[in-house]
C-alpha positions as a Python dict, from the first residue, in 0.01 Angstrom:
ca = {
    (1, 'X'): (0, 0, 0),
    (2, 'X'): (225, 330, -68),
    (3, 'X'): (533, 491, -23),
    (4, 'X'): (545, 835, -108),
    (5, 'X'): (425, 838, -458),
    (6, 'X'): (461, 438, -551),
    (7, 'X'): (148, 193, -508),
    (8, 'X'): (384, -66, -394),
    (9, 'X'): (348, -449, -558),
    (10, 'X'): (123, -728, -361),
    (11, 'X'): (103, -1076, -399),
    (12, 'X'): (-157, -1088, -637),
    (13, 'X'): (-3, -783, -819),
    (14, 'X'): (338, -990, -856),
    (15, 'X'): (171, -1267, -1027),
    (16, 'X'): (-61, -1112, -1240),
    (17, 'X'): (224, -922, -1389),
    (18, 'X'): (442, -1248, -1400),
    (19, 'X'): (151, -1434, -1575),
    (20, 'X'): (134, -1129, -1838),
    (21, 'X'): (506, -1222, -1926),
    (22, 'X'): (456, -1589, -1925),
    (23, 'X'): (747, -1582, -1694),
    (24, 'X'): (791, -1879, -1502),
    (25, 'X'): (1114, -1805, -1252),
    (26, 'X'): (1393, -1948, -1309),
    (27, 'X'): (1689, -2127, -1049),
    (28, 'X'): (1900, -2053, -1305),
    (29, 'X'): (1869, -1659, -1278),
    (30, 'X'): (1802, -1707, -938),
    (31, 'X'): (1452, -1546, -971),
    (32, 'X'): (1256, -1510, -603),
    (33, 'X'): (1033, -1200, -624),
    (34, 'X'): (918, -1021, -338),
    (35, 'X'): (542, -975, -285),
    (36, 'X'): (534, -826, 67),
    (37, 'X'): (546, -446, 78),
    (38, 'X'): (636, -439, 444),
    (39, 'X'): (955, -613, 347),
    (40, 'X'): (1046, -346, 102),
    (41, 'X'): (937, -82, 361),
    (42, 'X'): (1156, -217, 621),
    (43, 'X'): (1487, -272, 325),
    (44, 'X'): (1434, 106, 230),
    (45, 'X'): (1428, 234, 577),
    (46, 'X'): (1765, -25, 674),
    (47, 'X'): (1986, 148, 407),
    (48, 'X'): (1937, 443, 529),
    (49, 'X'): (1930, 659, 173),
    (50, 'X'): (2039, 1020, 139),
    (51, 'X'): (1777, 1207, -105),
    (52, 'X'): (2100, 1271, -334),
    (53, 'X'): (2146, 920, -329),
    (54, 'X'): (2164, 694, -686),
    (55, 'X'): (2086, 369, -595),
    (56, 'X'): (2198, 73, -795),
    (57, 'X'): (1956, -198, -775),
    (58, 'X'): (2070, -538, -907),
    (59, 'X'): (1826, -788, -1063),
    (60, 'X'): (1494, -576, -963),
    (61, 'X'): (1276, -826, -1122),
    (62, 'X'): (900, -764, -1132),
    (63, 'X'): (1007, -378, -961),
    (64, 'X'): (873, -454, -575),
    (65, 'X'): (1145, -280, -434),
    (66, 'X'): (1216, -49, -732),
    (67, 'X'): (885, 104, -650),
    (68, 'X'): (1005, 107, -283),
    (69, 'X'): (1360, 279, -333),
    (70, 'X'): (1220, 576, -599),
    (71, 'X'): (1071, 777, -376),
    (72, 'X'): (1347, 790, -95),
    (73, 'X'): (1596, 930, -363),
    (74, 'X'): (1708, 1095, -675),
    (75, 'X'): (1753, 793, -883),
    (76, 'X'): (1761, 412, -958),
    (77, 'X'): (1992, 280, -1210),
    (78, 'X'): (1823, -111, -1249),
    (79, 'X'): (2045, -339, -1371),
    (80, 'X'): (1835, -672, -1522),
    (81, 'X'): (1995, -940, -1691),
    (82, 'X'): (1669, -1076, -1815),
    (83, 'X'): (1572, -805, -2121),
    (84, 'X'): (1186, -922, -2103),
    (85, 'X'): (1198, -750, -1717),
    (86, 'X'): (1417, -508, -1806),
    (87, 'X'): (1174, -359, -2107),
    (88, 'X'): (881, -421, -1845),
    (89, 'X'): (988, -239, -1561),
    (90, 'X'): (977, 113, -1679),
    (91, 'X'): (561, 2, -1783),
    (92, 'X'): (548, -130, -1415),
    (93, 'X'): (681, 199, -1257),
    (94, 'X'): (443, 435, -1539),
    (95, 'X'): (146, 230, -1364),
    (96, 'X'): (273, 235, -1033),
    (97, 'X'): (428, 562, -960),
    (98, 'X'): (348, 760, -1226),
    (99, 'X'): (521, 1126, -1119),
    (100, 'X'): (862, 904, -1080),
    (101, 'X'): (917, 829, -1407),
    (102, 'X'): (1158, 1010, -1450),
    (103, 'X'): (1396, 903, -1152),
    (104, 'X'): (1450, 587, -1285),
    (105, 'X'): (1737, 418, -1536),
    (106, 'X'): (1712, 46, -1683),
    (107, 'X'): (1998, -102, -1768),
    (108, 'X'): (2011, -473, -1957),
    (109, 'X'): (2318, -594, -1869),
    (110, 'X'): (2491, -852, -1650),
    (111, 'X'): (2578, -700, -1281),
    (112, 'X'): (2898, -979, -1310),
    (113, 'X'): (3030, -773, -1674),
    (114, 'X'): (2871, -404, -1583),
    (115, 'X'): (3212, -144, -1566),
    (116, 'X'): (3141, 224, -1426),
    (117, 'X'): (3105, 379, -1799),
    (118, 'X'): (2755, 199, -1816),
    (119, 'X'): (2647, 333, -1498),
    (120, 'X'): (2511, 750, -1550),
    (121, 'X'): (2526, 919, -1288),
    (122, 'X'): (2778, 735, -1082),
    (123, 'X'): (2621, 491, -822),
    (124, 'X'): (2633, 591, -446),
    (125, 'X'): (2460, 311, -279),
    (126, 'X'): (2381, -33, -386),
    (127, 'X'): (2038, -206, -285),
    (128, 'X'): (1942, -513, -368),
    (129, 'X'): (1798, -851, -382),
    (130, 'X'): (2081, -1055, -510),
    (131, 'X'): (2037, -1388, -632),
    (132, 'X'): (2181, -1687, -423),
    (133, 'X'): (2390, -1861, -706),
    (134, 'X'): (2589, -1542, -784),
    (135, 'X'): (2548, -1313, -476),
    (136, 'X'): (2929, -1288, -328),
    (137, 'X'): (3065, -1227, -730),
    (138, 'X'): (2827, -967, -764),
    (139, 'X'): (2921, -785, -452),
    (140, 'X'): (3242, -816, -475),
    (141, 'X'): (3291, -652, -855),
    (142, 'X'): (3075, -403, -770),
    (143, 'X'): (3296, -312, -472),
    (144, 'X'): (3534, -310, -750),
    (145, 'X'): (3447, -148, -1022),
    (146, 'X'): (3251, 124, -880),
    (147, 'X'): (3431, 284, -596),
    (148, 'X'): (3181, 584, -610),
    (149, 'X'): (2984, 335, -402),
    (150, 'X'): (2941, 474, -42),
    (151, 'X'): (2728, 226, 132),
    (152, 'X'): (2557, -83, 29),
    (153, 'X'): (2216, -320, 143),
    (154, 'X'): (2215, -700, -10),
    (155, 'X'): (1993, -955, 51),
    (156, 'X'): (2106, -1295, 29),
    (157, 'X'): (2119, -1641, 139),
    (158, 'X'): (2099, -1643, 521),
    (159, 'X'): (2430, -1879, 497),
    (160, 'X'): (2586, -1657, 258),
    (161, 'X'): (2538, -1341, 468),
    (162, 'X'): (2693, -1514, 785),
    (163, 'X'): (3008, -1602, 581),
    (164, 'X'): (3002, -1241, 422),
    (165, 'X'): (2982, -1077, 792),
    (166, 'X'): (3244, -1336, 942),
    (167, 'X'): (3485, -1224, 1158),
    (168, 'X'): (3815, -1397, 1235),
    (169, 'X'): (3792, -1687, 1416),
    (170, 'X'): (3491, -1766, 1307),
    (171, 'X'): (3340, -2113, 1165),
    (172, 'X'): (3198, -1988, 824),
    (173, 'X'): (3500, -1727, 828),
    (174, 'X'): (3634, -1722, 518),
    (175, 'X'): (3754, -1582, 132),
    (176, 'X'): (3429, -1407, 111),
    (177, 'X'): (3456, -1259, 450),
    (178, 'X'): (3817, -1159, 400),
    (179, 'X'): (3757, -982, 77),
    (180, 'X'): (3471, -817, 109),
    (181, 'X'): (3623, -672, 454),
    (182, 'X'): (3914, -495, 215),
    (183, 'X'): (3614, -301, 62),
    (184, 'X'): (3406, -229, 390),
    (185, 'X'): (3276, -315, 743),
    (186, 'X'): (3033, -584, 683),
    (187, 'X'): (2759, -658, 919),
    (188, 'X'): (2396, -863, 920),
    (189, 'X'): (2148, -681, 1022),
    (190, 'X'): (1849, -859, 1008),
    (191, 'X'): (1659, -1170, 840),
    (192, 'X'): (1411, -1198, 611),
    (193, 'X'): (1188, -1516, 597),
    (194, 'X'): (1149, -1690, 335),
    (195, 'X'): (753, -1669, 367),
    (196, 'X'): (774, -1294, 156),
    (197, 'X'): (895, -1430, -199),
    (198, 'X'): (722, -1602, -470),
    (199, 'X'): (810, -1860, -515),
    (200, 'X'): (954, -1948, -195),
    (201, 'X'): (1265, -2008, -148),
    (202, 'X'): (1365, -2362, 100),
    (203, 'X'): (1625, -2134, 218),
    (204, 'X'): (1591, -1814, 495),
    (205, 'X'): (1749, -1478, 355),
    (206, 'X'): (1902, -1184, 524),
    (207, 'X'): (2039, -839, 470),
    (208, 'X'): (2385, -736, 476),
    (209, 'X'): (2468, -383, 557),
    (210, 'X'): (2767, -255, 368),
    (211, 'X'): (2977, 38, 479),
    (212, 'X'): (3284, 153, 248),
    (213, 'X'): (3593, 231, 399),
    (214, 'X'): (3944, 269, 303),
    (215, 'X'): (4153, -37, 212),
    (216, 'X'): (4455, -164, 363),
    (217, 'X'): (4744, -36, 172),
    (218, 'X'): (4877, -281, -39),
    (219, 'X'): (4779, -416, -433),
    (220, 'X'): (4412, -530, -393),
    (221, 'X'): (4512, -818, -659),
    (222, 'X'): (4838, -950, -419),
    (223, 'X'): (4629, -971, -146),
    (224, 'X'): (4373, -1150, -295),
    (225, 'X'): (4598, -1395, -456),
    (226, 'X'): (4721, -1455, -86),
    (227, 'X'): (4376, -1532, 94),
    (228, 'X'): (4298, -1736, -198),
    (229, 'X'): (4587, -1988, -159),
    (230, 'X'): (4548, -1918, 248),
    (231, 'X'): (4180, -2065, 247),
    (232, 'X'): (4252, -2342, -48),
    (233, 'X'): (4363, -2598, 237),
    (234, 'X'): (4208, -2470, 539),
    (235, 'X'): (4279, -2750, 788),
    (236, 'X'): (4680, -2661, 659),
    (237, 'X'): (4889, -2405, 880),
    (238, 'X'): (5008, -2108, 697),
    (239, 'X'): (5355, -2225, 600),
    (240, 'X'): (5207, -2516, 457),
    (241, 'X'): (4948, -2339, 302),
    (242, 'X'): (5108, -2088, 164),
    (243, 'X'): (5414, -2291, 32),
    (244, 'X'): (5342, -2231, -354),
    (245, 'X'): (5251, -1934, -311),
    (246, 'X'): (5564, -1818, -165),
    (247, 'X'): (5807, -2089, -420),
    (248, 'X'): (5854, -2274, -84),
    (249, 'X'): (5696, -2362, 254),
    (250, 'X'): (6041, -2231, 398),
    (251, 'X'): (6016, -1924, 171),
    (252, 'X'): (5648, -1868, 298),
    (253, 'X'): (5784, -1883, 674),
    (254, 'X'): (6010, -1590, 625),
    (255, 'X'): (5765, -1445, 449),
    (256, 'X'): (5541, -1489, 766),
    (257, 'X'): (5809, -1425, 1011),
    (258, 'X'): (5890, -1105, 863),
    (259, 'X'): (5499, -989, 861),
    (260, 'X'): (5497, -1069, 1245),
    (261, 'X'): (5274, -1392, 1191),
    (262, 'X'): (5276, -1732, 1377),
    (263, 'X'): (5384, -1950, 1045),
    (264, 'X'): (5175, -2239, 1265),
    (265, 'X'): (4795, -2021, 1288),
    (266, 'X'): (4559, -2091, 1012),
    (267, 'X'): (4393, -1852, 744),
    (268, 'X'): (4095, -1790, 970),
    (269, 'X'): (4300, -1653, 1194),
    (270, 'X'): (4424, -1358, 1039),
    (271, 'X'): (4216, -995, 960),
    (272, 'X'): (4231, -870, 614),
    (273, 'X'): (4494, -609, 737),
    (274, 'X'): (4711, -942, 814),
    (275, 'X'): (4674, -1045, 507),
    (276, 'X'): (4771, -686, 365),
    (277, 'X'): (5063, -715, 553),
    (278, 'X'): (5208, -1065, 427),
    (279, 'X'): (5156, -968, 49),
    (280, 'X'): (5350, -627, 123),
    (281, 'X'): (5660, -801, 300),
    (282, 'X'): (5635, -1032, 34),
    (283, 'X'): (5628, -773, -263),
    (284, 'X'): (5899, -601, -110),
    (285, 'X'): (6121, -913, -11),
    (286, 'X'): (6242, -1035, -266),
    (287, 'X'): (6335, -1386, -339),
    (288, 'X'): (6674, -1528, -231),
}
C-alpha cells in the first residue's frame, strides 16, 4: 500500500483518523473521502505530472491522495477550508511519508476566495477531489486567478463532468461547458464509482482532464456576460435571448448578423469562439 515513499491511506486508516478528529463529514463541505489507494494510483498516473510540477490540491481532506501526488512531484500546495484538516494533514503526511515532509504546503483558506499571492511557488497543475456543491466555481476561479496553471485533473459529480466536457449541440451543453472551454480543452476521461469514498456518495463521480490553452481574443468578462444571458432562456432563439443584453432584440440581431450568426439558432449552438465573436462586434459596434 505505497507509492514511492507514501504508505498510502486504507479504509480502516481513513476512519481511524476521522474518529481521532471527531469528524463526522459534512454535505455542507461536501466531505467524501477516498479510502481506496488504487483510485489514487490510477488519479496520479491520469494527470500525467512533470517532476517540476506544483500541484494544487483542493479540499485534500484526510490526505489519501495528498500522500498519492507527493511523490510524483516537487510540491503540493493543499488548500483546506476546514482548519481542523488543514492542521492535521501535515501529522498525517509526518506518519505516512516521512522523507516528504518537506514537499508539502497547507494552506487554510477557501479555494472560492484564494488569489495567486497566497499560492508559493506558483501552481502548475491542479488535482483534485472537488466537492459536488461547489465544483464548477472552484474550477472556474482557479482557471482565473492562476493562469500559471498548465493542466488540470478534477473529480466531480458524474453529471457535473458531462456538462463541464459538453460540446455544442449537446443536451447538458451549457454555461459551464462554454466557460470553462475559454480556459482549456475539457474532456472526461474516466469514472470513478461511488463504492471508493466514505461515506458514499448516492451519486457516481468522474475525472475531468483539463488542458490550458489560449483564449479567444476578446474581454473574458464580455464574453461571459454574453453566454450568461445566452443560456438564461434556453428554449429562446438568440435574438430573443439576447434582447437585453444588446438594449433590443433588433439591436441583438445586428449584433448577430454582423458576427456571422443565424439570429434564429440557440445558445447551445454556438462554440465559445462564437461567443468571442458576438461580444467583440458588439464592443466595437457601437449603439445607434
Amino acid at each position: 500500500m505505497t507509492t514511492g515513499d507514501a504508505a498510502l491511506l486504507g479504509p480502516a486508516q481513513v476512519r481511524a483518523i476521522a474518529a481521532e478528529l471527531g469528524l463526522r463529514p459534512t454535505k455542507r463541505l461536501g466531505q467524501n473521502f477516498v479510502h481506496d489507494p488504487n483510485t489514487v494510483r490510477r488519479i496520479v498516473a491520469v494527470a500525467d505530472l512533470r517532476p517540476d510540477d506544483v500541484v494544487l490540491e483542493v479540499g485534500p481532506g484526510l490526505g489519501s491522495l495528498t500522500l498519492g501526488l507527493l511523490p510524483a512531484v516537487r510540491t503540493v500546495l493543499a488548500v483546506e477550508i476546514d482548519p481542523v484538516l488543514a492542521d492535521r494533514l501535515p501529522h498525517t503526511v509526518a506518519e505516512r511519508a516521512p522523507g516528504l515532509v518537506h514537499k508539502l504546503i497547507t494552506v487554510n483558506a477557501d479555494a472560492l476566495r484564494i488569489g495567486a499571492d497566497a499560492l508559493e511557488p506558483a501552481p502548475t497543475a491542479l488535482v483534485a477531489n472537488l466537492p459536488y456543491n461547489v465544483a464548477v466555481p472552484v474550477v472556474l476561479h482557479l482557471l482565473a486567478e492562476l493562469p500559471s496553471l498548465r493542466t488540470g485533473l478534477v473529480m466531480v459529480q458524474a453529471e457535473v463532468a458531462d456538462r463541464m466536457a459538453a460540446g455544442p449541440g449537446s443536451r447538458v451543453y451549457g454555461i459551464p461547458s462554454v466557460k470553462a472551454a475559454w480556459f482549456a480543452d475539457v474532456r472526461r476521461v474516466a469514472t470513478v464509482p461511488r463504492s471508493v469514498f466514505w461515506p458514499v456518495p448516492n451519486v457516481d463521480s468522474a475525472l475531468v482532464l483539463l488542458n490550458r490553452r489560449e483564449p479567444p481574443p476578446g474581454a473574458r468578462e464580455d464574453v461571459f456576460a454574453l453566454v450568461d444571458a445566452a443560456f438564461a432562456q434556453r428554449r429562446k432563439t438568440l435574438r430573443a435571448a439576447l434582447a437585453g443584453w444588446a438594449g433590443s432584440a433588433a439591436r441583438a440581431e445586428a449584433v448577430l448578423a454582423d458576427a456571422g450568426i443565424d439570429p434564429t439558432v440557440r445558445g447551445e449552438q454556438l462554440t465559445v469562439g462564437d461567443f468571442a465573436r458576438i461580444a467583440r462586434t458588439r464592443s466595437s459596434d457601437p449603439v445607434p
